[in-house]
LUMNU-749752 format. One record per residue (C-alpha): residue number from 1; x, y, z. Coordinates in steps of 0.1 Angstrom, whole numbers, plus 2048, in hexadecimal, padded with zeros to 3 digits. Layout:
! residues N
(NUM, (X, Y, Z))
...
END
This chain:
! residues 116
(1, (A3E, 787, 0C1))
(2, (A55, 781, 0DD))
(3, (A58, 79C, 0FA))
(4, (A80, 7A0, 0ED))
(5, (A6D, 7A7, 0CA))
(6, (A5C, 7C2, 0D7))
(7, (A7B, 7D3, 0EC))
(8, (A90, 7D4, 0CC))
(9, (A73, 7DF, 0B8))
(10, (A73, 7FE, 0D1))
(11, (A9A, 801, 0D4))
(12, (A9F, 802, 0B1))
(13, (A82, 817, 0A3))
(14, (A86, 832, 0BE))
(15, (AB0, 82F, 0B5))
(16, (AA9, 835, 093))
(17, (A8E, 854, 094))
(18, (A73, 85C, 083))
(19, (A68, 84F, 062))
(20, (A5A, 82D, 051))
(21, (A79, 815, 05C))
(22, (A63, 7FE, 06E))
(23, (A49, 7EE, 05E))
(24, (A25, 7E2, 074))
(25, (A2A, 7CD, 081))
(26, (A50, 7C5, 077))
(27, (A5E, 7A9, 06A))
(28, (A80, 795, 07C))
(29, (A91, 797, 05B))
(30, (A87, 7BF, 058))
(31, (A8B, 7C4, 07F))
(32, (AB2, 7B3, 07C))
(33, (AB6, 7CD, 059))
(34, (AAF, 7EC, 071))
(35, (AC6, 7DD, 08B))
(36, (ADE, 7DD, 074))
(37, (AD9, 802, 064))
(38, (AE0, 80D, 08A))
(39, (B00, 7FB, 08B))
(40, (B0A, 810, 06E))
(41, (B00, 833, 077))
(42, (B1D, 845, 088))
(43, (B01, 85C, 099))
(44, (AF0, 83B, 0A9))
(45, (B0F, 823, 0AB))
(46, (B36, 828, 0AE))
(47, (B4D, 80F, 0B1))
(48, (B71, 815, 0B5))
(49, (B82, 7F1, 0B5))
(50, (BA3, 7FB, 0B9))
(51, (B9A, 810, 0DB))
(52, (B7E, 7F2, 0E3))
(53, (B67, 811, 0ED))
(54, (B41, 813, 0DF))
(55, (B29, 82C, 0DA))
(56, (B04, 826, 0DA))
(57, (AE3, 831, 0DF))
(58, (AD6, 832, 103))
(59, (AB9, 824, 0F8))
(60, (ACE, 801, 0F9))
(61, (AD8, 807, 11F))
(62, (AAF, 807, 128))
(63, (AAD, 7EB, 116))
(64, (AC9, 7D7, 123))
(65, (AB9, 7BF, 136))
(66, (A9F, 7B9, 119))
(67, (AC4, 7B2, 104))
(68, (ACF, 79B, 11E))
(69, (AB5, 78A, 12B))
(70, (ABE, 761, 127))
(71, (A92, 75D, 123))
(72, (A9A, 773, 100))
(73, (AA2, 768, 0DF))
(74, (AB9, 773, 0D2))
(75, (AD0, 773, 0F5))
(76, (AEB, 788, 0FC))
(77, (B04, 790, 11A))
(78, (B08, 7B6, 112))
(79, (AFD, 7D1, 0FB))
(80, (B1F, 7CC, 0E5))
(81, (B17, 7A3, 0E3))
(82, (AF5, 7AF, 0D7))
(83, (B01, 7C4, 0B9))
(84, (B1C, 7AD, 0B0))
(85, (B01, 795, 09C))
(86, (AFB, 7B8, 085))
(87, (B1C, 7CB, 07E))
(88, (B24, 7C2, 05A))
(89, (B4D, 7C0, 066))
(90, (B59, 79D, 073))
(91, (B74, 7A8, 084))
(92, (B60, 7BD, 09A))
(93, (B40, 7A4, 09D))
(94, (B60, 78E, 0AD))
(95, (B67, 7AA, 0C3))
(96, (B42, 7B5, 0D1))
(97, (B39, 792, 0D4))
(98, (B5B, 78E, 0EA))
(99, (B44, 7AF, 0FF))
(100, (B68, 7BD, 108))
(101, (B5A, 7DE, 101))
(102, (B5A, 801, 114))
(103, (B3A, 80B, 10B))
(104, (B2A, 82F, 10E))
(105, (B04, 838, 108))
(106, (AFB, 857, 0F2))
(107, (ADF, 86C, 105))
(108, (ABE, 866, 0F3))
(109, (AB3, 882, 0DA))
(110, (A8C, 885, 0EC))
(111, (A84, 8A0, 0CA))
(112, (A85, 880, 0B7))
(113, (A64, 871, 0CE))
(114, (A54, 895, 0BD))
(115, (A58, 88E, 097))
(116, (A46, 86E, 098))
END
């Protein structure tokens, strides 16, 4: 498993909280099928496309240079290029790919660490 494997395995199973969403050790296909549940919870992701202003976990901003680190399959230039291979909408994969984003980090629930 690659080390960029292993960062989104963290970012996205401590994003999501407790309970059984990531299998052990996860799979690529069930790894991008969490990614994608966070894209659509309004409590982990928001994305206003008309106001180009996103709202995510801060967990992605520790992670950052895990997300955009060229030695890292796959590679992205910003948190909002990252998501933009998950969000079910093509208009606003387009968009985040295009990483013309404001984006803001939610603070990170540390309760969540406690009902694991």
């Amino acid at each position: 498993m690659s080390p960029a494997s292993v960062s989104a395995i963290l970012i996205v199973s401590s994003a999501l909280g407790p309970g059984p969403d990531m299998p052990v050790p996860p799979s690529d296909a069930r790894l991008d099928d969490a990614v994608r549940r966070f894209t659509r919870d309004r409590q982990r992701a928001v994305f206003d496309l008309t106001g180009g202003a996103l709202t995510i976990s801060q967990l992605l901003d520790w992670y950052r240079e895990d997300l955009t680190n060229p030695r890292y399959r796959p590679h992205a230039e910003s948190e909002p290029e990252s998501l933009s291979r998950y969000v079910d909408d093509s208009e606003l994969a387009r968009s985040l790919a295009e990483d013309r984003w404001n984006t803001t980090h939610t603070e990170y629930d540390w309760k969540l660490n406690l009902q694991r």
